[in-house]
Gaussian input, Z-matrix of N, CA and C with variables (Angstrom, degrees):
# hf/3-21g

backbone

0 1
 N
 C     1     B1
 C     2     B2     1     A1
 N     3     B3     2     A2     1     D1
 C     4     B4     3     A3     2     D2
 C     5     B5     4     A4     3     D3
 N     6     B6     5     A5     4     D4
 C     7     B7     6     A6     5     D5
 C     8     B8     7     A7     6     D6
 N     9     B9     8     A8     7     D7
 C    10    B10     9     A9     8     D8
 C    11    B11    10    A10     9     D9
 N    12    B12    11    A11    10    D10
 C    13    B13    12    A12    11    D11
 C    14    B14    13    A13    12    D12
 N    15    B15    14    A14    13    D13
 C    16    B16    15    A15    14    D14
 C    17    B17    16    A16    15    D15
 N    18    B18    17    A17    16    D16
 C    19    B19    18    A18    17    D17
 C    20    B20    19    A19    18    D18
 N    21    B21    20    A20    19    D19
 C    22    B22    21    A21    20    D20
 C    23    B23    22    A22    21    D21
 N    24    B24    23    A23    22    D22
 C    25    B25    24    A24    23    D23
 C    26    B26    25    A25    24    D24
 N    27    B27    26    A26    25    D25
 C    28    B28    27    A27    26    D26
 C    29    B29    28    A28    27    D27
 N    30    B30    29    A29    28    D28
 C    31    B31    30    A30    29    D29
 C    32    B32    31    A31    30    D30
 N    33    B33    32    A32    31    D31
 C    34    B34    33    A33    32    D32
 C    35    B35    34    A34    33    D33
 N    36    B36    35    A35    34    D34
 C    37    B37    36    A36    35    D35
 C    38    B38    37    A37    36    D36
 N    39    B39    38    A38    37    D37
 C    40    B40    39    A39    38    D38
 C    41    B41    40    A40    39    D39
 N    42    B42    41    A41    40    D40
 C    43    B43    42    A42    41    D41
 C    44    B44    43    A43    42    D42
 N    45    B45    44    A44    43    D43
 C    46    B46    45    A45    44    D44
 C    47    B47    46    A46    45    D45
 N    48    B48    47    A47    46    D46
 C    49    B49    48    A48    47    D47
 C    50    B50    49    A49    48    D48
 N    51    B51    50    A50    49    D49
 C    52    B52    51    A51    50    D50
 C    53    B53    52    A52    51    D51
 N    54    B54    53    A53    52    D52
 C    55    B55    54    A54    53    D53
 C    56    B56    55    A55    54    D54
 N    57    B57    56    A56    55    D55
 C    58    B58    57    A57    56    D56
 C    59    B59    58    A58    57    D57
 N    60    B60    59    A59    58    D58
 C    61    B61    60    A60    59    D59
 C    62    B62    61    A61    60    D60
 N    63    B63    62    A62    61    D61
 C    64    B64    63    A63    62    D62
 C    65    B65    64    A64    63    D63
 N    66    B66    65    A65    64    D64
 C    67    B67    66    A66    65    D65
 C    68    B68    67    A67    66    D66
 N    69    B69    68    A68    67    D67
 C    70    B70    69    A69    68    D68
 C    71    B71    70    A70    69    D69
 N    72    B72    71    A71    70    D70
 C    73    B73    72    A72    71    D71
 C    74    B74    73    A73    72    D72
 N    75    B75    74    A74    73    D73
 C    76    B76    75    A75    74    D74
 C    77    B77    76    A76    75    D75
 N    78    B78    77    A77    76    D76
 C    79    B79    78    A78    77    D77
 C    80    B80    79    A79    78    D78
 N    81    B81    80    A80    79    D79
 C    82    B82    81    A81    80    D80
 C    83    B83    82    A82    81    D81
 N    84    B84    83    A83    82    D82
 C    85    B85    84    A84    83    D83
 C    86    B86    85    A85    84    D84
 N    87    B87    86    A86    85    D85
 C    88    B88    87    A87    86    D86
 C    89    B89    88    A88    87    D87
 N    90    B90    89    A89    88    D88
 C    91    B91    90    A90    89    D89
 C    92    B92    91    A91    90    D90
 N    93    B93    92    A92    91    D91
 C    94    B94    93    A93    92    D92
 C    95    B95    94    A94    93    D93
 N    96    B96    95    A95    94    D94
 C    97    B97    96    A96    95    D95
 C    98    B98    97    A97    96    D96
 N    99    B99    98    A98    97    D97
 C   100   B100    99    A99    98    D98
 C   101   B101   100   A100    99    D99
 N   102   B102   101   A101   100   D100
 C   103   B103   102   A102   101   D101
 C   104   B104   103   A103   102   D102
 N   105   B105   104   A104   103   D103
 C   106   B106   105   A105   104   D104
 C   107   B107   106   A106   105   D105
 N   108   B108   107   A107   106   D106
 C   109   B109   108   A108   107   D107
 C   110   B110   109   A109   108   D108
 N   111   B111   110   A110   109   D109
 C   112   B112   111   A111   110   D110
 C   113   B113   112   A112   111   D111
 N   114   B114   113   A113   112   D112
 C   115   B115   114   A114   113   D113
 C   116   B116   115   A115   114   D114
 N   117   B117   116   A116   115   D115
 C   118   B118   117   A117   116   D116
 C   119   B119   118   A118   117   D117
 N   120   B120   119   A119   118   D118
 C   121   B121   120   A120   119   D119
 C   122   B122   121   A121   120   D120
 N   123   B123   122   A122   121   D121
 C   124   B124   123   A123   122   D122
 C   125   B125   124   A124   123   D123
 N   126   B126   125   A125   124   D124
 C   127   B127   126   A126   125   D125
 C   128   B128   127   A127   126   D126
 N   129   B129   128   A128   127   D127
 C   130   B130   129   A129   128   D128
 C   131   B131   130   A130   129   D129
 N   132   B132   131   A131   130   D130
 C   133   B133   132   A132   131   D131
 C   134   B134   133   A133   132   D132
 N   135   B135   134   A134   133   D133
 C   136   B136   135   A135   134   D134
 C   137   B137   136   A136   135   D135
 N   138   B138   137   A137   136   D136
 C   139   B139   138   A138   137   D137
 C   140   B140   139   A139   138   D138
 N   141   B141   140   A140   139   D139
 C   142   B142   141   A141   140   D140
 C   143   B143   142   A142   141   D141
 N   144   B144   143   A143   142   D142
 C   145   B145   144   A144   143   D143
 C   146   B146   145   A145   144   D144
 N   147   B147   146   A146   145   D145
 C   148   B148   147   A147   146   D146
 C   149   B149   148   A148   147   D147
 N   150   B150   149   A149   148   D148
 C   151   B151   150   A150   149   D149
 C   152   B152   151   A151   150   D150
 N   153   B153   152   A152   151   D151
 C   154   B154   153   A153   152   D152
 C   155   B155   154   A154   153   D153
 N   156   B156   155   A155   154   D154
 C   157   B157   156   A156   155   D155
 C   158   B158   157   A157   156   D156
 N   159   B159   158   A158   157   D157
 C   160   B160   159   A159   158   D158
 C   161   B161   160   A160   159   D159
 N   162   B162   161   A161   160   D160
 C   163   B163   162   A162   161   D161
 C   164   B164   163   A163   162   D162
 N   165   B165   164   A164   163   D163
 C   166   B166   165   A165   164   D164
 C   167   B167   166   A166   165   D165
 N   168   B168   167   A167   166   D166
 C   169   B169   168   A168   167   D167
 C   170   B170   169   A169   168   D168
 N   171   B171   170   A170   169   D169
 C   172   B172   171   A171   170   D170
 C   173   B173   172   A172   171   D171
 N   174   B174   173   A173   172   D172
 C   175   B175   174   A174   173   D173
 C   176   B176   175   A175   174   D174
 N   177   B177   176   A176   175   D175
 C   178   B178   177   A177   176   D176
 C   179   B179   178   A178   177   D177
 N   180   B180   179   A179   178   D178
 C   181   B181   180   A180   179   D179
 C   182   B182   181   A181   180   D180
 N   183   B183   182   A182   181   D181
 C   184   B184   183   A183   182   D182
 C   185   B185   184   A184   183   D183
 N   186   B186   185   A185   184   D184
 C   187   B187   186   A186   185   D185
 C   188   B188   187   A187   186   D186
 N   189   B189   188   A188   187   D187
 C   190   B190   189   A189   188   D188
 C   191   B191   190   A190   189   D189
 N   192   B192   191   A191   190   D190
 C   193   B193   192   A192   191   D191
 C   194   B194   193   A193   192   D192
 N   195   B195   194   A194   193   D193
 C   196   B196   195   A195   194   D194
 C   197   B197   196   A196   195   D195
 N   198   B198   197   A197   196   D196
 C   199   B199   198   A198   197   D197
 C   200   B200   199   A199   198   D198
 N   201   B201   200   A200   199   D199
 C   202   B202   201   A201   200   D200
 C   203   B203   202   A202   201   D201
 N   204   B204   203   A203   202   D202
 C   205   B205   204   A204   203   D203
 C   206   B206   205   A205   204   D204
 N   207   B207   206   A206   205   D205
 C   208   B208   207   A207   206   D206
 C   209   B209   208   A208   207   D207
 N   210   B210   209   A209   208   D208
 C   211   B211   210   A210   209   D209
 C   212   B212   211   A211   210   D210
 N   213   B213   212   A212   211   D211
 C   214   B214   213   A213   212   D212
 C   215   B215   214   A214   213   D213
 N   216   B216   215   A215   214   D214
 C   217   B217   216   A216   215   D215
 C   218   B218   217   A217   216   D216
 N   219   B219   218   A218   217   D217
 C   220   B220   219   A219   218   D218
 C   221   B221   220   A220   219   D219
 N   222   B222   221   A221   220   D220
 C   223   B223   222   A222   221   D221
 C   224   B224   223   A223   222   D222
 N   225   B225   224   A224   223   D223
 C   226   B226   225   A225   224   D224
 C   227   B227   226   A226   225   D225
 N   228   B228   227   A227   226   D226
 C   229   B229   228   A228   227   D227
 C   230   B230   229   A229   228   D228
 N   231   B231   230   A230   229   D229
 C   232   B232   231   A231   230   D230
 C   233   B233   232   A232   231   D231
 N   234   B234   233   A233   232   D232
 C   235   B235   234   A234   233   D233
 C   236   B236   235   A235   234   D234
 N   237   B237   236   A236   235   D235
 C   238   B238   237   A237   236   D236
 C   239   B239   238   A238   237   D237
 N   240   B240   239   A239   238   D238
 C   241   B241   240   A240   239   D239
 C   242   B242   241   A241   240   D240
 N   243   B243   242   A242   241   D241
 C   244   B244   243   A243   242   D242
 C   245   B245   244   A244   243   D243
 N   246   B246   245   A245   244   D244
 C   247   B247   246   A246   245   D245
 C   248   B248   247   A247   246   D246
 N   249   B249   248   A248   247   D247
 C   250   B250   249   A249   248   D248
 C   251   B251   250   A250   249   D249
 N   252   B252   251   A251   250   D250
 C   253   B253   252   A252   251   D251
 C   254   B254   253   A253   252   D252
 N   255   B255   254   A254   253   D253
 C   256   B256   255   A255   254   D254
 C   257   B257   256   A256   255   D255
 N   258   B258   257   A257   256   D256
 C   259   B259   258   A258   257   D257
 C   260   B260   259   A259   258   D258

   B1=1.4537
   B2=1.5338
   B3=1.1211
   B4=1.8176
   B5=1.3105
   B6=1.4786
   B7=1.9849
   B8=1.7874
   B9=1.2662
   B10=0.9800
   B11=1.5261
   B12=1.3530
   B13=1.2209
   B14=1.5418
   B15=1.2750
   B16=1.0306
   B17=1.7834
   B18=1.5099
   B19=1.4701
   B20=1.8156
   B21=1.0267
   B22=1.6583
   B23=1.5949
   B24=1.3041
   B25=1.4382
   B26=1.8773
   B27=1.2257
   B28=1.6689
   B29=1.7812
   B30=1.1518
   B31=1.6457
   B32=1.3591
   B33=1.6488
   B34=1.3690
   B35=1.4487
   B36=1.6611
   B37=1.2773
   B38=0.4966
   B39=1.7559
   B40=1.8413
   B41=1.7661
   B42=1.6066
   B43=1.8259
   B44=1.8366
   B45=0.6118
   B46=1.6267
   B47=1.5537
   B48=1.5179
   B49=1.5278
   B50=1.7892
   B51=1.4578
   B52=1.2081
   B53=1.6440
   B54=1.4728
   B55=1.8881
   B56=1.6673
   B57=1.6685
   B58=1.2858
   B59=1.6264
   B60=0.6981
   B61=1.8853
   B62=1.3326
   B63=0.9944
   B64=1.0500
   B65=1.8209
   B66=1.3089
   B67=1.6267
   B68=1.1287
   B69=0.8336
   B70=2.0555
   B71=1.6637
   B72=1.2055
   B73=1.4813
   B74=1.5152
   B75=1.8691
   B76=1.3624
   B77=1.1594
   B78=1.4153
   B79=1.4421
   B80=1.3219
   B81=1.7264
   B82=1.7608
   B83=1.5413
   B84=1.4592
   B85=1.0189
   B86=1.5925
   B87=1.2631
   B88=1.2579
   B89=1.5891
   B90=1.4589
   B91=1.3459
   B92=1.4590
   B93=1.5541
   B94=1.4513
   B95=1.7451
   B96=1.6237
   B97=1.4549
   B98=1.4203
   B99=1.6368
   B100=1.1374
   B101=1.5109
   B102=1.1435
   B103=1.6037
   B104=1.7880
   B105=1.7363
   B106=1.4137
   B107=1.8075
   B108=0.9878
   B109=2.1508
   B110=1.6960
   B111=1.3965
   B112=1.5363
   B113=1.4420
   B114=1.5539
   B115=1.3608
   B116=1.3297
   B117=1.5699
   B118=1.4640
   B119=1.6518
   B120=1.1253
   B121=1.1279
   B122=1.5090
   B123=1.4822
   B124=1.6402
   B125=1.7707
   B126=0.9714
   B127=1.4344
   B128=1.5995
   B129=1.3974
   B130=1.6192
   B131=1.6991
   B132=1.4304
   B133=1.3463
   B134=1.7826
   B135=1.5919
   B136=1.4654
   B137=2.0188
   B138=1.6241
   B139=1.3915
   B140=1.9962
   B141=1.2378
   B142=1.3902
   B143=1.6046
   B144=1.3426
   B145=1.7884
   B146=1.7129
   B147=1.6104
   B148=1.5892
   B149=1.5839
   B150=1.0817
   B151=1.2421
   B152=1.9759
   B153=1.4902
   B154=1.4397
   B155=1.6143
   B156=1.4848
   B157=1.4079
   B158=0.9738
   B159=1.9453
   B160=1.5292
   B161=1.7282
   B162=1.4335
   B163=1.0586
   B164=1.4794
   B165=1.1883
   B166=1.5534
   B167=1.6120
   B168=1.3676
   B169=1.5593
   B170=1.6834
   B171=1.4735
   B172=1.5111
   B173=1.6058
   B174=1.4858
   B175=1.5736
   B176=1.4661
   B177=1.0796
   B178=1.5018
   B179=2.1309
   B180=1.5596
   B181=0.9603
   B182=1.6541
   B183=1.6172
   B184=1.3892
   B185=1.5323
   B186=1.2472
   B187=1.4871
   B188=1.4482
   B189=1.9223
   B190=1.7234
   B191=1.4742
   B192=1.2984
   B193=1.0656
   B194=1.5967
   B195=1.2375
   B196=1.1452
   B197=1.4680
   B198=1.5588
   B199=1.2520
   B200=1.8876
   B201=1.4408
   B202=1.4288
   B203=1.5006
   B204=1.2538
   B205=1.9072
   B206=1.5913
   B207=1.3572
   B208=1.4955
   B209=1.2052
   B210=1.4300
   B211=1.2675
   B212=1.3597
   B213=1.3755
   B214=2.3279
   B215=1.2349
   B216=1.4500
   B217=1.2162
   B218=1.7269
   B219=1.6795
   B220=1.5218
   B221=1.7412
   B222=1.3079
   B223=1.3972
   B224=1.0238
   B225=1.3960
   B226=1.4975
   B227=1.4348
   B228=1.4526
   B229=1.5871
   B230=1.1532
   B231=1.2742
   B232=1.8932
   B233=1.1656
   B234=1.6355
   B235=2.0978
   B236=1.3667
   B237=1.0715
   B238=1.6533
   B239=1.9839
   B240=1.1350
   B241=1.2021
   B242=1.8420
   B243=0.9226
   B244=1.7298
   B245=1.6007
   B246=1.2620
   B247=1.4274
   B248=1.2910
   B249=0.9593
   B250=1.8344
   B251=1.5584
   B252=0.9464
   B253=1.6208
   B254=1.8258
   B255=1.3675
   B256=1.6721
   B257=1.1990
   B258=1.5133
   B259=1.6166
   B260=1.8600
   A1=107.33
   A2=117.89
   A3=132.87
   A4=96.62
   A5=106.41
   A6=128.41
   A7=82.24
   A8=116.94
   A9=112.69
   A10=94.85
   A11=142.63
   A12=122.84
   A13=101.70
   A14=124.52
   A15=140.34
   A16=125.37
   A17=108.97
   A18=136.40
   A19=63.46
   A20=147.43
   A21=168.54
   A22=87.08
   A23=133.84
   A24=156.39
   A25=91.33
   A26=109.62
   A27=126.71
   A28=93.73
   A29=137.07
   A30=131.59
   A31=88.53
   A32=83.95
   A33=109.84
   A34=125.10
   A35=143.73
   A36=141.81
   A37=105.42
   A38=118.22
   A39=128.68
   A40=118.72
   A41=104.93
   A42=95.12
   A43=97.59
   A44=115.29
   A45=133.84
   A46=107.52
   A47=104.11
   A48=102.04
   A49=105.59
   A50=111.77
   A51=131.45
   A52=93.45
   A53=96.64
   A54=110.19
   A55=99.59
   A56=114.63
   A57=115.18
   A58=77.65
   A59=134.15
   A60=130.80
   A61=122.73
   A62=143.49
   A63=149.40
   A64=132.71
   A65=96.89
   A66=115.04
   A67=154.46
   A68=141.03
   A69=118.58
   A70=89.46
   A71=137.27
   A72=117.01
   A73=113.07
   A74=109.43
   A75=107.70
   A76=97.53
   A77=119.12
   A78=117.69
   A79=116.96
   A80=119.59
   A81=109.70
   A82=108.90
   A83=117.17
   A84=116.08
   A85=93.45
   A86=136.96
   A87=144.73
   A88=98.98
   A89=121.19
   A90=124.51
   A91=143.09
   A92=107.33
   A93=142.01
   A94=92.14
   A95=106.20
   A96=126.41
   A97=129.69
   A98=103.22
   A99=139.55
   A100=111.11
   A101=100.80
   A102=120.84
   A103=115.10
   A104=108.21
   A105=96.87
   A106=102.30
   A107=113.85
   A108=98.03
   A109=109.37
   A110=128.00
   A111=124.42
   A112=105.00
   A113=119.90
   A114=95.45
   A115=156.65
   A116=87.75
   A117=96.64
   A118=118.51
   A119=125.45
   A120=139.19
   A121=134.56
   A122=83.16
   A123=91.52
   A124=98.24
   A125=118.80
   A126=121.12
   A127=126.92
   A128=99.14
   A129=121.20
   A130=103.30
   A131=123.43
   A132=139.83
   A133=110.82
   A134=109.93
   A135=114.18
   A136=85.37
   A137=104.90
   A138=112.17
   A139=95.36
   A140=128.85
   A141=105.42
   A142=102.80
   A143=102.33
   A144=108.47
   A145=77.33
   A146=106.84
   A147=132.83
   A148=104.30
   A149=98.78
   A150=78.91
   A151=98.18
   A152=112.02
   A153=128.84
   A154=104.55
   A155=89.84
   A156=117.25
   A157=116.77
   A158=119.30
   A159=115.81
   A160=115.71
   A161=119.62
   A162=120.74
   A163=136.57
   A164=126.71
   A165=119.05
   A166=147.42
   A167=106.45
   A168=91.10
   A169=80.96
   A170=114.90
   A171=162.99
   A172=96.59
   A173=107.50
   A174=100.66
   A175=124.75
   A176=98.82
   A177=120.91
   A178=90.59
   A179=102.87
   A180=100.86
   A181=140.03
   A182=129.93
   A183=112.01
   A184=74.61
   A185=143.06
   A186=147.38
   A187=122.05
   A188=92.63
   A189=93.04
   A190=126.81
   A191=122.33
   A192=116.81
   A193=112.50
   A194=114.76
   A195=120.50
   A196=140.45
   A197=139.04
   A198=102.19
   A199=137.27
   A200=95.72
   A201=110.86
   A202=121.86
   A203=88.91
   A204=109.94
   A205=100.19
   A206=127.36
   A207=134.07
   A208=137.05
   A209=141.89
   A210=166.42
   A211=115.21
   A212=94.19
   A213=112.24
   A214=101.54
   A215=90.75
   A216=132.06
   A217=126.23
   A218=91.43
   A219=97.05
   A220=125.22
   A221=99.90
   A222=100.43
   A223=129.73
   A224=121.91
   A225=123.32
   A226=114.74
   A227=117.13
   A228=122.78
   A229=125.24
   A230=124.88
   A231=128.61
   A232=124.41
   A233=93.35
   A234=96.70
   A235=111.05
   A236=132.11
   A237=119.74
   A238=97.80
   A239=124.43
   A240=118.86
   A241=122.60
   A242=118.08
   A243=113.82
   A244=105.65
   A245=129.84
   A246=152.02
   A247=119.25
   A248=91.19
   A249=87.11
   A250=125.60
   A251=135.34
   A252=152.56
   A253=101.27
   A254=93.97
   A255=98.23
   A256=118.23
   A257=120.02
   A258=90.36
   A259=92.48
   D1=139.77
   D2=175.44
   D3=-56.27
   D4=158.57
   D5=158.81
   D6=-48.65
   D7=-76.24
   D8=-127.78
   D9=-74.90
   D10=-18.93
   D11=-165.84
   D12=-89.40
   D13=-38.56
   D14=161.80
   D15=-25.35
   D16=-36.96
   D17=-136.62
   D18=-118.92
   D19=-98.20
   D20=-142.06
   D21=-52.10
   D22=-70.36
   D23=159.96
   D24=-0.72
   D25=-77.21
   D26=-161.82
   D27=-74.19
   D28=-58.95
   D29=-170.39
   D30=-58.13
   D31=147.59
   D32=163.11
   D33=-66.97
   D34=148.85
   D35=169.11
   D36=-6.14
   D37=-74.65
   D38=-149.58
   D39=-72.17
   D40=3.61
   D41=-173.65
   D42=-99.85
   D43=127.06
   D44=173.50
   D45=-92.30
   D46=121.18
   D47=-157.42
   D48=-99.42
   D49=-1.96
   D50=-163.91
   D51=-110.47
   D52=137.84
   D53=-169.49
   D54=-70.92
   D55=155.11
   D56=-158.78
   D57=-124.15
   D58=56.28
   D59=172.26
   D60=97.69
   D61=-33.34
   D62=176.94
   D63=-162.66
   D64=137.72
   D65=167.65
   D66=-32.07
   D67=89.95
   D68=-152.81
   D69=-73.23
   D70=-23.06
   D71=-166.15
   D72=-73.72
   D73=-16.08
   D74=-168.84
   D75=-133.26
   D76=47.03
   D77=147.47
   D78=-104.58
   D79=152.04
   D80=171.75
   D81=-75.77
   D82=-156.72
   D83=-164.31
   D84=-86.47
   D85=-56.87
   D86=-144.55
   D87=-73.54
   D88=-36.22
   D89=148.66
   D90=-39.19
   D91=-33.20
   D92=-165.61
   D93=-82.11
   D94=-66.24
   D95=165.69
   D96=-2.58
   D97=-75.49
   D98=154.89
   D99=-19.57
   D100=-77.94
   D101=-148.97
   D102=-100.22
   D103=-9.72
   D104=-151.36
   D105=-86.07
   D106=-1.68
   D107=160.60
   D108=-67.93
   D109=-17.14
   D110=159.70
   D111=-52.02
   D112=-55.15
   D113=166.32
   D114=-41.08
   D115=-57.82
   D116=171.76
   D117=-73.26
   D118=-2.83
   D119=149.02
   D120=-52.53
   D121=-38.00
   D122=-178.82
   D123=-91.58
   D124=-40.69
   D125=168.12
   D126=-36.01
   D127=-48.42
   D128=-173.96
   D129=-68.09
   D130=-64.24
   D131=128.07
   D132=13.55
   D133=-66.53
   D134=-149.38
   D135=-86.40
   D136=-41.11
   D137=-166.77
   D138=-47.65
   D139=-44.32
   D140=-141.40
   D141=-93.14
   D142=22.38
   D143=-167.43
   D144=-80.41
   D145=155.21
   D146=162.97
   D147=-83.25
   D148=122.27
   D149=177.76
   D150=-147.57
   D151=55.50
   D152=161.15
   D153=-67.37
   D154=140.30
   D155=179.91
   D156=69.12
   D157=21.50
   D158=148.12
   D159=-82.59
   D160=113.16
   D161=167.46
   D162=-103.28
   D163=149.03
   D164=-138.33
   D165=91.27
   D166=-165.34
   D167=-173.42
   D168=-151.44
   D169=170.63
   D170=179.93
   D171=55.10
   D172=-145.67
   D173=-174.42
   D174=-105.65
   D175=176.09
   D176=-140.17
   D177=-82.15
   D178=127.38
   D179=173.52
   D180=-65.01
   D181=-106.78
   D182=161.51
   D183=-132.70
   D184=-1.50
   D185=167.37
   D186=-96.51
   D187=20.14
   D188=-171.60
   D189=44.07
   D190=39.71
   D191=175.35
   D192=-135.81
   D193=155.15
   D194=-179.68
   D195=-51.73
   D196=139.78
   D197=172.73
   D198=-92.56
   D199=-16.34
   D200=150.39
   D201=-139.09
   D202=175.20
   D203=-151.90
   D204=-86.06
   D205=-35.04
   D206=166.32
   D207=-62.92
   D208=-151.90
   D209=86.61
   D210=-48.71
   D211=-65.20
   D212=168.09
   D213=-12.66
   D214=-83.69
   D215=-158.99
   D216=-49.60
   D217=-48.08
   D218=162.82
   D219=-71.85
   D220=-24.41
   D221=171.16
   D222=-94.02
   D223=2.95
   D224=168.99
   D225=-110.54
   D226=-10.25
   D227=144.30
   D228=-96.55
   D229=18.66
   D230=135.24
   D231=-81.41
   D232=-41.92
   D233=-176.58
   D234=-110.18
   D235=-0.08
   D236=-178.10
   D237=-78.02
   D238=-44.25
   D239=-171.92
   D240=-106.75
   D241=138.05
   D242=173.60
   D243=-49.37
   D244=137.06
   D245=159.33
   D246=-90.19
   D247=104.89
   D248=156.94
   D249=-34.12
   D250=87.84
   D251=165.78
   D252=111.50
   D253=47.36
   D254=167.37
   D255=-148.05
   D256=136.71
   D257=-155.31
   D258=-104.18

């Protein structure tokens, strides 16, 4: 099974995994304003998916699997080093 079908499988109905118009990274603020309870909407949405017998932490490989085994672990191989597209 795909990340992605796999990933669709566990959300609930209501999360739509496909973008509905726009970005939060490239909106301004007064834009953000507007619109940002869609977020938390979509958040609330993503919270009530089941999602037992995901084990691990960050994202999901092309083998659905995790890339570390922690919390620790994931957070000190996100933030201990600069990333490529992170500033």
């Amino acid at each position: 099974m795909s990340k992605d079908h796999m990933i669709r499988s566990m959300l609930s109905e209501n999360v739509n995994m496909t973008s509905n118009g726009c970005i939060a990274d490239q909106l301004n603020l007064e834009e953000f304003a507007e619109c940002y309870e869609l977020f938390f909407d979509k958040i609330m949405e993503i919270h009530v998916s089941e999602l037992k017998g995901i084990e691990g932490y960050g994202e999901f490989d092309e083998e659905c699997r995790t890339e570390y085994g922690s919390c620790k672990e994931f957070l000190i191989g996100t933030f201990a080093e600069h990333q490529e597209g992170r500033r």
